[in-house]
C-alpha positions as CSV (number, residue, x, y, z in Angstrom):
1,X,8.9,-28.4,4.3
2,X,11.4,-26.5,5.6
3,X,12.5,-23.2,5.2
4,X,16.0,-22.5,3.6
5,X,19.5,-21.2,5.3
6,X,18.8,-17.8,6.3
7,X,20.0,-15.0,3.6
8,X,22.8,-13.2,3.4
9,X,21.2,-10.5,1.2
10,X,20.0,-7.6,2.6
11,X,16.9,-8.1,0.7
12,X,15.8,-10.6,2.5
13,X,14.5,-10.8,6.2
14,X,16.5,-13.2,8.7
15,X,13.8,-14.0,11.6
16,X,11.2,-12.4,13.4
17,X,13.5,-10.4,15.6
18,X,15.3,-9.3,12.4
19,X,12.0,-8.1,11.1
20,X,11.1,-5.9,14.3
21,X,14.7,-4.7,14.7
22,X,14.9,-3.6,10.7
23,X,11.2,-2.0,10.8
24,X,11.7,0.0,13.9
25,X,15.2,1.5,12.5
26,X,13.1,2.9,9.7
27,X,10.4,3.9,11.8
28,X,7.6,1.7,12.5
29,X,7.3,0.0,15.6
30,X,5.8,-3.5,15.4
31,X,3.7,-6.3,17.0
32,X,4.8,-9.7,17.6
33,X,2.0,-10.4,14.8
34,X,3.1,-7.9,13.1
35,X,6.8,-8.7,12.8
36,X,6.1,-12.4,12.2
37,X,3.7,-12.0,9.5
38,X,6.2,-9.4,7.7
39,X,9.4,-12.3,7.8
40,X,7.0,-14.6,7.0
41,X,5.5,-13.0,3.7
42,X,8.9,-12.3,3.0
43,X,10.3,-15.6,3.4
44,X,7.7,-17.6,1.4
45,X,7.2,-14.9,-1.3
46,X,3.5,-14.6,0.0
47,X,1.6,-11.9,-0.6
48,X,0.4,-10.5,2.8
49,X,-3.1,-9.5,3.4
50,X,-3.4,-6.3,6.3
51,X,-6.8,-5.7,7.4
52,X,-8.3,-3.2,9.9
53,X,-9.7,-0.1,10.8
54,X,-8.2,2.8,8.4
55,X,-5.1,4.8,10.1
56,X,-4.2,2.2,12.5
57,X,-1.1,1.9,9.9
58,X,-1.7,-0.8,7.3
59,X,-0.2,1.5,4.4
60,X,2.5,2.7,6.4
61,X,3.6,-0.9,7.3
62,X,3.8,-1.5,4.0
63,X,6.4,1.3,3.1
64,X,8.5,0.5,6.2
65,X,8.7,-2.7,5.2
66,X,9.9,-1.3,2.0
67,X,12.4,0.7,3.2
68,X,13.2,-2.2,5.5
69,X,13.9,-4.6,2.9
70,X,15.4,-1.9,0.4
71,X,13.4,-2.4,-2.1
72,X,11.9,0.1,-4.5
73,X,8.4,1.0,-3.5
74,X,5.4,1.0,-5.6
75,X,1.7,1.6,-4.5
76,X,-1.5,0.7,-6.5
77,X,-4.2,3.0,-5.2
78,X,-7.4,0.6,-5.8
79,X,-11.1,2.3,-6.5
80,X,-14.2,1.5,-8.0
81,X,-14.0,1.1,-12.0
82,X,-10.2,0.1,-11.7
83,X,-9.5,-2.2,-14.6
84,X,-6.6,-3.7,-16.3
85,X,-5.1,-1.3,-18.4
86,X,-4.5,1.0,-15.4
87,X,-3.3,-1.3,-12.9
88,X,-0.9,-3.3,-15.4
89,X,0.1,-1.1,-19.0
90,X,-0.8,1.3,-21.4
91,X,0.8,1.9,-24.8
92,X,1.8,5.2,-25.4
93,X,-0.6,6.0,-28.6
94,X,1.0,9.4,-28.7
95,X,4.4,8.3,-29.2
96,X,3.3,5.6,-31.4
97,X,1.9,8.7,-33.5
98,X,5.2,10.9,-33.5
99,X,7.2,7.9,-34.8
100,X,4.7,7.6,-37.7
101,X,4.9,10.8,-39.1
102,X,8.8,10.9,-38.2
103,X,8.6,7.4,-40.0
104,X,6.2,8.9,-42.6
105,X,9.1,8.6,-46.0
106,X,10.2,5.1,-44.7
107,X,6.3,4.0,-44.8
108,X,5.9,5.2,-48.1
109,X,8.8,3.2,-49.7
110,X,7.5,0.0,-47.7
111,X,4.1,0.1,-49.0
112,X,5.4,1.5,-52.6
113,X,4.8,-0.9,-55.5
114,X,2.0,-2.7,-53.6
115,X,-0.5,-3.5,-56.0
116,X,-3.5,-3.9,-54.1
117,X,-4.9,-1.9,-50.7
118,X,-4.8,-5.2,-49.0
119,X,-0.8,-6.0,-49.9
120,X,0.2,-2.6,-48.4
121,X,-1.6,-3.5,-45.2
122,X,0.3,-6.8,-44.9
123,X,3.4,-5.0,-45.3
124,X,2.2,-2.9,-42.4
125,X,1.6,-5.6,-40.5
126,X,4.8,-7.2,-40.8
127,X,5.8,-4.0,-39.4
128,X,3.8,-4.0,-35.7
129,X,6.5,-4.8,-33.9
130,X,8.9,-2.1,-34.6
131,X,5.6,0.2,-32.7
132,X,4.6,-2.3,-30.4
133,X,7.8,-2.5,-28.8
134,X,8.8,-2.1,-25.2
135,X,10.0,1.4,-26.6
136,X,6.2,2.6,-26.8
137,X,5.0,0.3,-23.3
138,X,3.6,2.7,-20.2
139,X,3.8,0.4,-17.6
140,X,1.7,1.0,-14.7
141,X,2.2,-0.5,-11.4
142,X,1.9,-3.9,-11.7
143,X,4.1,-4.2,-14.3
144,X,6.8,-1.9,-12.4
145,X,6.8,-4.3,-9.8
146,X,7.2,-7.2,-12.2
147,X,10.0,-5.5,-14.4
148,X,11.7,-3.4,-12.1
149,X,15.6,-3.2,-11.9
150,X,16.0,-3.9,-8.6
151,X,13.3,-5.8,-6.4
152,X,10.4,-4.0,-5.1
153,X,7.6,-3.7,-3.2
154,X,4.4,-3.9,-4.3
155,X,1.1,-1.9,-2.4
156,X,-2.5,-2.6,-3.4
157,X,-3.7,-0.5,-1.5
158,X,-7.6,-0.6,-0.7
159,X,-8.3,-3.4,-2.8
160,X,-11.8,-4.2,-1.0
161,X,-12.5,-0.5,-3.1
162,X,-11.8,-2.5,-6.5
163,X,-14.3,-4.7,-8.3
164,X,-14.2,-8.5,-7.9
165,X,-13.2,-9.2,-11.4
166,X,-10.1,-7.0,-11.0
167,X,-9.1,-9.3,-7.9
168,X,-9.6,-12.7,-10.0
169,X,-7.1,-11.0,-12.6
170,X,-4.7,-9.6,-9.4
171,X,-4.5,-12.7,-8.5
172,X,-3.6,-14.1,-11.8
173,X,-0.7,-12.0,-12.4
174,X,0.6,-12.2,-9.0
175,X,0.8,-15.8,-8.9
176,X,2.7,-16.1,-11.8
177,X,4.7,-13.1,-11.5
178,X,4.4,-12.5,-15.4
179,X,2.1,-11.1,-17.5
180,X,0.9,-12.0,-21.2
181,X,0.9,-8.9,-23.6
182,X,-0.3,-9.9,-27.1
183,X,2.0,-7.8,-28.9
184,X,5.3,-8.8,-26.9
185,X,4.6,-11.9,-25.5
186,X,4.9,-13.1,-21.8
187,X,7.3,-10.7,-19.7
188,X,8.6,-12.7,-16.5
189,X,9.7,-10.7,-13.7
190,X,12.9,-9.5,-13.2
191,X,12.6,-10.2,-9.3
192,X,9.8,-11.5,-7.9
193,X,8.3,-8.7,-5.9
194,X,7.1,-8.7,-2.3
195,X,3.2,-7.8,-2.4
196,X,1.2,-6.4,0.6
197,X,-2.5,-5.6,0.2
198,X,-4.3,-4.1,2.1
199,X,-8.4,-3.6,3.2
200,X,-10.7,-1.6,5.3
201,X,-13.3,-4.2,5.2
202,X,-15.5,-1.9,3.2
203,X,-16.8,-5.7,1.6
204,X,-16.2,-9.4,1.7
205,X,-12.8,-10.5,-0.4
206,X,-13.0,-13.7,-2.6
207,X,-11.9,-16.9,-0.9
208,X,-9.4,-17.4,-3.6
209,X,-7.6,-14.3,-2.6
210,X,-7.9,-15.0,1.1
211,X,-6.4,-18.3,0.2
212,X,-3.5,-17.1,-1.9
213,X,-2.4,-14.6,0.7
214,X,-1.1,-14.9,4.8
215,X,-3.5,-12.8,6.6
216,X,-2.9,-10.3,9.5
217,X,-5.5,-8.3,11.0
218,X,-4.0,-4.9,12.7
219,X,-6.6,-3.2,15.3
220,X,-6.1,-0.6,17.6
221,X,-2.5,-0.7,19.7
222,X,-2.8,-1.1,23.2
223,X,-1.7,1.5,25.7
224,X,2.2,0.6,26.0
225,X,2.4,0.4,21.9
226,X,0.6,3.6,21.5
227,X,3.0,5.8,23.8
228,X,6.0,4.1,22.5
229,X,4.7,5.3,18.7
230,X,3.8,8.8,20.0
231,X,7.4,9.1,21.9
232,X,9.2,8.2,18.4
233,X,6.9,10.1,16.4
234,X,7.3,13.2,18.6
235,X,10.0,12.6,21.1
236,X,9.6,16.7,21.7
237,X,6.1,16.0,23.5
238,X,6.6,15.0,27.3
239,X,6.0,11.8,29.0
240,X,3.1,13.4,30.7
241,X,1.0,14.4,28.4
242,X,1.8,11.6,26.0
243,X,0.6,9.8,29.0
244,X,-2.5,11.7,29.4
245,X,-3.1,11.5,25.4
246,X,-3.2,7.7,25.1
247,X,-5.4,7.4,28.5
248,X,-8.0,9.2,27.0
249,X,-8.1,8.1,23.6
250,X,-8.4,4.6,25.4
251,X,-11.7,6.3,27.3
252,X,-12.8,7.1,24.2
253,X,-12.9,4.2,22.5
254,X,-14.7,2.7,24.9
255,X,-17.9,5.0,23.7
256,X,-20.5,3.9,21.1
257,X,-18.6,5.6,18.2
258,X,-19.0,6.0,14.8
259,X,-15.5,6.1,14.0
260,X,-12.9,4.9,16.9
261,X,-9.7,7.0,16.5
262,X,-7.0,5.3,15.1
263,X,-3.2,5.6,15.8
264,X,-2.9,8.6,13.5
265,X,-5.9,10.9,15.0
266,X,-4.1,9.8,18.4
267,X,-1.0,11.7,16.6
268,X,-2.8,14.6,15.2
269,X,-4.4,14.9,18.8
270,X,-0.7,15.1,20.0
271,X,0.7,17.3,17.4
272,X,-2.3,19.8,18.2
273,X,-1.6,19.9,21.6
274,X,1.8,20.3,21.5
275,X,0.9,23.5,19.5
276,X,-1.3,24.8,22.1
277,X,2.1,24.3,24.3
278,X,-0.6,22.0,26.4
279,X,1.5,20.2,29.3
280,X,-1.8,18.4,31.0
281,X,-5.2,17.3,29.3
282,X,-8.1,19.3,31.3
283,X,-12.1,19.1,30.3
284,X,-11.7,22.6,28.6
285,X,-8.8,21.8,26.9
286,X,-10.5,18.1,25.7
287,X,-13.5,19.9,24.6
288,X,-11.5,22.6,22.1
289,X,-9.8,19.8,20.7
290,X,-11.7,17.2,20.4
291,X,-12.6,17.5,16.5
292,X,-8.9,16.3,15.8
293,X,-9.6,13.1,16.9
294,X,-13.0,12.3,16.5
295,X,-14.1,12.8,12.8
296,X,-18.6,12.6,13.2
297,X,-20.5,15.5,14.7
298,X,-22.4,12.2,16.5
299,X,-19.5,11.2,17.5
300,X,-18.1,14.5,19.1
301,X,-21.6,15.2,20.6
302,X,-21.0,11.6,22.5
303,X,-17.5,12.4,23.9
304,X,-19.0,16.0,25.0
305,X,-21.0,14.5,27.4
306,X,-18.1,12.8,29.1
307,X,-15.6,15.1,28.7
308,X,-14.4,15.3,32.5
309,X,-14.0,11.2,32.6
310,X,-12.4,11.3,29.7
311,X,-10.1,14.6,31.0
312,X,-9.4,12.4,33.9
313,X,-8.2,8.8,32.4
């Protein structure tokens, strides 16, 4: 099959080049992988599964690509006990209430004349839908997504924290970009919304929703990557110690950690320094700074012992 003319929209990504030139004008620089995998989801309407360690920028790919695409964002923070009824709607009981007793006179006259307990509550009940209307509907992020104005962006973010049975349902909704609510029927999206997910690996994801989604796995950034992020991030900080920064971040993830650093304790690192008006990396300087990057006291007590290689990468 193959794919259709390339858009016009802005909406819409054009090719892979496309998709690295738009993401790095809002800010994120990208991978080969990491452009491809972004036109691609796009593209097929695929939802797109980012794994990897956590700050090596899974979330924030997903808002560039947002802002990238212009389209609205909207992020589903997933945790243990997550169900439906905070990931897709709520009604608004309270509201529901306050139209009741602002209703109350109108009520009274409908029910009046009923001659039996049970004939008042039919009469009620002929009634639901002027309280279970789309008037009284909380929607929470999924359905934003779905029934946005203008097309969106949808982030589950962390959804190896959820529980399998919310995933089965995620994946549900997501493949028929609609949702059943009893009182109001089935509400179709407006515009199908671009989906990214993404995972820390804290467990093992269904097949199904391996199957359902394009995969890309986003580790560490090698040395070239890394400077160019830190240069755009913080173009104030000189070549040199930028330089100097990303060397020994590379020596220490070499080490037996813990917890590697990611991108965005390589930035912190930076920031700090920068701070300290630092213009080189010495042992002393390493050694007072070292709990910005590296987040276990194991960890740190590992790097102390090589703190003059690591000075020196």
């Amino acid at each position: 099959m193959s794919l259709p003319p390339p858009p016009t929209d802005t909406h819409t990504l054009r090719g892979v080049e496309d998709a690295a030139t738009r993401l790095e004008q809002v800010g994120y620089l990208a991978s080969p992988e990491i452009a491809t995998a972004s036109f691609l989801a796009d593209r097929l309407a695929k939802p797109i599964l980012v794994e990897g360690p956590a700050g090596v920028g899974k979330t924030e790919l997903a808002r560039a690509l947002a802002r990238a695409l212009g389209r609205e964002f909207i992020r589903l923070q997933c945790y243990e006990g997550l169900d439906e009824t905070k990931a897709l709607y709520e009604w608004e009981y309270a509201k529901q209430l306050l139209y009741t007793q602002l209703l109350k006179d109108k009520i009274g006259e409908l029910v009046q004349g009923a001659g039996t307990l049970g004939e008042a509550a039919e009469r009620l009940a002929a009634s639901d839908a002027v309280f279970f209307s789309e008037r009284f509907l909380l929607p929470r992020p999924v359905l934003q997504a779905l029934r946005s104005e203008r097309p969106a962006l949808l982030l589950v973010d962390e959804i190896d924290k959820a529980d399998p049975e919310f995933e089965a349902f995620l994946l549900e909704v997501l493949s028929d970009n609609a949702v059943t609510i009893p009182e109001l029927g089935t509400l179709e999206a407006r515009h199908v919304p671009r989906v990214v997910l993404t995972s820390n690996n804290a467990r093992e994801l269904s097949d199904a929703l391996k199957r359902r989604c394009l995969h890309l796995h986003i580790g560490f950034p090698d040395r070239e990557r890394e400077l160019r992020i830190i240069r755009q991030r913080l173009p104030e900080v000189s070549q040199t110690l930028a330089t100097q920064v990303v060397e020994a971040v590379a020596a220490l993830r070499e080490l037996d950690l813990k917890k590697s650093p990611s991108i965005s304790e390589t930035l912190d690192w930076v920031r700090g320094l920068a701070l300290l008006n630092a213009e080189v990396l010495s042992a002393e300087l390493v050694a007072a700074t070292l709990n910005l990057v590296l987040k276990h006291e194991s960890d740190l007590e590992k790097a102390r012992e090589q703190l003059a290689r690591i000075a020196q990468a």
